[in-house]
N, C-alpha and C positions, 0 to 999 in steps of 0.2 A: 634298801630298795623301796619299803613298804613309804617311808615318809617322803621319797622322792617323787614320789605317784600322787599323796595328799595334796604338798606342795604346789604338784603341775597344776591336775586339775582344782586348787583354791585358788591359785591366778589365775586361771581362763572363766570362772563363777564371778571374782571379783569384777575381773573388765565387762561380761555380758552386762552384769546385773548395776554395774557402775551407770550405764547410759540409761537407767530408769530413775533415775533422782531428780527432783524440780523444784526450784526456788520461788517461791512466791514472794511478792513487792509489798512491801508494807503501804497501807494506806495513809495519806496525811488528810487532815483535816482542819478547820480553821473555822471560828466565830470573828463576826465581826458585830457591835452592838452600838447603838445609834438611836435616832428617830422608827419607831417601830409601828405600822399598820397592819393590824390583822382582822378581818383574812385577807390576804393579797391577791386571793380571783374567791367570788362569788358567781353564783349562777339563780336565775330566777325565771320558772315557770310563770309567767303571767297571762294575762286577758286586759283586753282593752277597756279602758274606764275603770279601770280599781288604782286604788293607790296601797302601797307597801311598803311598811318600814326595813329600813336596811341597817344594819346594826355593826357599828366595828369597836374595836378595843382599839388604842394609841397610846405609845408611851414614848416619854421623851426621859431617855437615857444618853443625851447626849453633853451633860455637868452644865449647862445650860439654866438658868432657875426658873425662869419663865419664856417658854421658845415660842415665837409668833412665829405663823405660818401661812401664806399664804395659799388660797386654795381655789384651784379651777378645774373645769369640767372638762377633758378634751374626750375624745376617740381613739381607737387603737388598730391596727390593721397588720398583716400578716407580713414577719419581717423577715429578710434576706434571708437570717440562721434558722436551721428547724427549731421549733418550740419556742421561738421569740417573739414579740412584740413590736411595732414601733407604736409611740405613743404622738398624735398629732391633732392641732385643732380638727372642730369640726368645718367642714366647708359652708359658707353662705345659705345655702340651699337645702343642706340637713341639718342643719343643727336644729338638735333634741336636748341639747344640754339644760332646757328650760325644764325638762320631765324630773329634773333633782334638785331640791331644797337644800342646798346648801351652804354656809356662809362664807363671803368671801375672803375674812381672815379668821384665824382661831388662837388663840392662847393655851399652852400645857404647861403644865408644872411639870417641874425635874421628879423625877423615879415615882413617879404617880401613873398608874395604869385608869385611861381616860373611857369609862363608857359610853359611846356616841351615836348614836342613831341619827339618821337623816329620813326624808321621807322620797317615793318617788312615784310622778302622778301617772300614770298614760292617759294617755286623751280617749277620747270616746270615736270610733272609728279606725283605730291604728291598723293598716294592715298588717297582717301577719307576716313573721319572721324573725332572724334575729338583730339585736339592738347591742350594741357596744357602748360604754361609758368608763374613763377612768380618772377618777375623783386624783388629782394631782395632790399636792400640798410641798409646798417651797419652804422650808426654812428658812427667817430671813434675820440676819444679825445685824449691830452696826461696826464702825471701825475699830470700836472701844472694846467689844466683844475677846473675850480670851478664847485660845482654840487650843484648843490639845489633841492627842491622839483620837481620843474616843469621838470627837465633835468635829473634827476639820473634816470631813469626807461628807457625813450627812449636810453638811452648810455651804456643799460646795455643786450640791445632789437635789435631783426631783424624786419624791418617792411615791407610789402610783400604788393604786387599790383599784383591779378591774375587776367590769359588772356585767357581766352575762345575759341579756334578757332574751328572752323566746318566748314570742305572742304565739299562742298555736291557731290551728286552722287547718285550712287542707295544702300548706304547706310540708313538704318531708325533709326528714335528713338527708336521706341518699347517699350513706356512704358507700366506696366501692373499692373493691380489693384491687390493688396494681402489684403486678410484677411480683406474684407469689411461688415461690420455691424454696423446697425441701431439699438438701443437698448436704453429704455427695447421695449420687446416686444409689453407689454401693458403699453399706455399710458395715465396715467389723467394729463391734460392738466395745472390744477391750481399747480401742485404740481412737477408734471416730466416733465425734459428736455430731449427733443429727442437729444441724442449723436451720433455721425456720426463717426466711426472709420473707417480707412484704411492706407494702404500700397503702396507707387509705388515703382517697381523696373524696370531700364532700363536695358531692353535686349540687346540693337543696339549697334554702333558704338558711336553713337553719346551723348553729354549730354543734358538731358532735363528740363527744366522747367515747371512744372505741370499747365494746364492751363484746365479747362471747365467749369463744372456746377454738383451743387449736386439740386437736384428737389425731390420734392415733388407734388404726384399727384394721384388723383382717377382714375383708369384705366375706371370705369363707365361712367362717364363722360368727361368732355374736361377742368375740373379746375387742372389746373397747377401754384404752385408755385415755385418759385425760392429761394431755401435758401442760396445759396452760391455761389459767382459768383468768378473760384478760379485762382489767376495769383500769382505764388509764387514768395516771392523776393529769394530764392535759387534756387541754379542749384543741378539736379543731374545728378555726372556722368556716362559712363556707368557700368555698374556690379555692378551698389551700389543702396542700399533701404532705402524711408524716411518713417516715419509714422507721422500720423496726425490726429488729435483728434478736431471735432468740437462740438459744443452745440448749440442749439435752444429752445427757449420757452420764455415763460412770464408767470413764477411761482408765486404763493402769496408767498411767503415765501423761504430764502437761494438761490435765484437765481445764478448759477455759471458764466452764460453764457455771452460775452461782449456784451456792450451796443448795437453794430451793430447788433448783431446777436440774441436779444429780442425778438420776434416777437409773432406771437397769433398764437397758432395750433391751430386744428380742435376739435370742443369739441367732436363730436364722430364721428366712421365710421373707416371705413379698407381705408388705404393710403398705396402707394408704394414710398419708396425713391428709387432713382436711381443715383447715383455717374456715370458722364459722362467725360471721359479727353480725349480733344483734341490735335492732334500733325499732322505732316507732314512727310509725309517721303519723302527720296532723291529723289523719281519721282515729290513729287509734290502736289500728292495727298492727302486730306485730308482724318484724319480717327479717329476713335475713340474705347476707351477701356471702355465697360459697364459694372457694377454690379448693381445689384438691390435687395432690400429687401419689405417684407409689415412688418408696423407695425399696431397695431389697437387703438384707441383714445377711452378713457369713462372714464368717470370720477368717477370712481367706489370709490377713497378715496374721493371727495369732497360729496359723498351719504355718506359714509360710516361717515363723519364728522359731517354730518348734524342729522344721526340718533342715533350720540353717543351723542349729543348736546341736542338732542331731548329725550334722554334717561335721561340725568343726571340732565336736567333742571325738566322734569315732574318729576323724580324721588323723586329729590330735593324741590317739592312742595307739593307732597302729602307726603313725610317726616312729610314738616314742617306744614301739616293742620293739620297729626297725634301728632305732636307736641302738638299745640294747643291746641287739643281738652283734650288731657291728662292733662294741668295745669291746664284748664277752669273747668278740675272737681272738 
């Protein structure tokens, strides 16, 4: 009797506790090596009438002995995909391409890492704002040329080095929070990640990089968390909008959220997030763009787990005393 009872209730333990298991995806990864410019976005605080040297490294890894390259100056502008580029000449009427010293072809030696500086003027009067530049460079071979894995893609390819410039003045950033939500509403903690969406789009002149703090905190009190402390590796530039998607929690079960960003919420109680982005504008002055939400925390599916467990175990035992008592006649 006594191992008939172990028996029941270790399959009905086994099936609950079965539906809490999760498979995580292995990540792939992949190098590809070639013609190489680094860094591949620069940014430069400048002032009108100064000149500034600009510094890259270049290696030509691509079995290649001596790679000529030809090299132009275009512009670049906010592309179809988030966080892209299109790279395009400059128009008639602005081209600035004159503000870079550069030559119009270059010679590299194979597995030699190439120290390069160029210079860049601005003129005396430039208004303020920001200033786009992307130093191109063509690989260019003849027919006689051998191509192999490593070298047909870079010889077939533009490769591009963008330059950031920002004249200041009483120009600003102006970035501005769009379409900010904390969601779900309601939060059980063992089960739901708090997700943190929003939008920035730059108003100003200028291009911005997203930088402040998403918090978390009881307005009752004085406890304040820090969920996210935010310094993007993208630039946005102006009249263009990123969006961005965060997670938080430490769920029992299917957690999505990266390992930095795990953490313990609150097992109950009303909380306000608040998404904070700091920026400067041409005076100087520091300033910031707030949204805020409350969400509320209870753990209403880890009750609700417990009293369906509670349900189907008691259930499950006066079943089986009814069981019992039915043979035993």
């Amino acid at each position: 009797m006594r191992h008939r009872i172990v028996f029941f209730f270790g399959v009905m333990i086994f099936c609950i506790f079965g539906f809490y298991t999760s498979v995580s995806a292995q990540e792939l990864k992949y190098d590809v090596q070639g013609f190489t410019v680094s860094p591949s976005i620069q940014e430069i605080e400048a002032e009108a009438g100064r000149v500034y040297d600009i510094d890259y490294k270049i290696e030509n890894k691509t079995g290649i002995e001596n790679l000529k390259t030809k090299i132009t100056i275009e512009t670049f502008q906010e592309g179809s995909i988030q966080s892209s580029s299109n790279i395009v000449p400059f128009s008639e009427d602005k081209d600035i391409s004159f503000w870079l010293n550069v030559p119009e072809s270059q010679t590299f030696p194979a597995d030699q890492i190439v120290n390069q500086r160029y210079q860049l003027s601005i003129p005396e009067k430039t208004p303020s704002g920001a200033y786009f530049f992307a130093i191109v460079y063509e690989p260019l071979t003849n027919s006689e040329e051998a191509l192999t894995p490593a070298n047909s893609l870079v010889l077939k390819t533009r490769i591009a080095s963008l330059l950031f410039v920002n004249i200041g003045g009483d120009n600003s950033k102006q970035p501005t929070i769009q379409d900010f939500k904390a969601s779900p509403t309601w939060i059980d903690p063992f089960f739901d990640n708090l997700i943190v969406s929003y939008g920035v789009t730059v108003k100003g002149l200028s291009f911005y990089r997203p930088a402040g703090n998403i918090y978390l905190y009881d307005e009752s009190s004085d406890q304040i968390v820090t969920l996210n402390s935010i310094l993007s590796e993208s630039l946005i530039l102006p009249g263009a909008q990123r969006s961005y998607t965060d997670c938080y929690g430490e769920t029992i079960i299917n957690n999505t959220c990266a390992k930095e960003q795990r953490i313990q919420l609150p097992w109950i109680g009303k909380r306000t997030v608040e998404l904070r982005l700091d920026y400067t504008d041409g005076t100087g002055s520091p300033k910031s763009d707030v949204s805020k939400q409350e969400v509320i925390f209870f753990p209403y599916k880890m009750l609700l787990s417990i009293l369906a467990i509670s349900l189907v175990f008691g259930g499950g035992y006066f079943g089986y005393r009814i069981f019992v008592k039915k043979i035993n006649k």
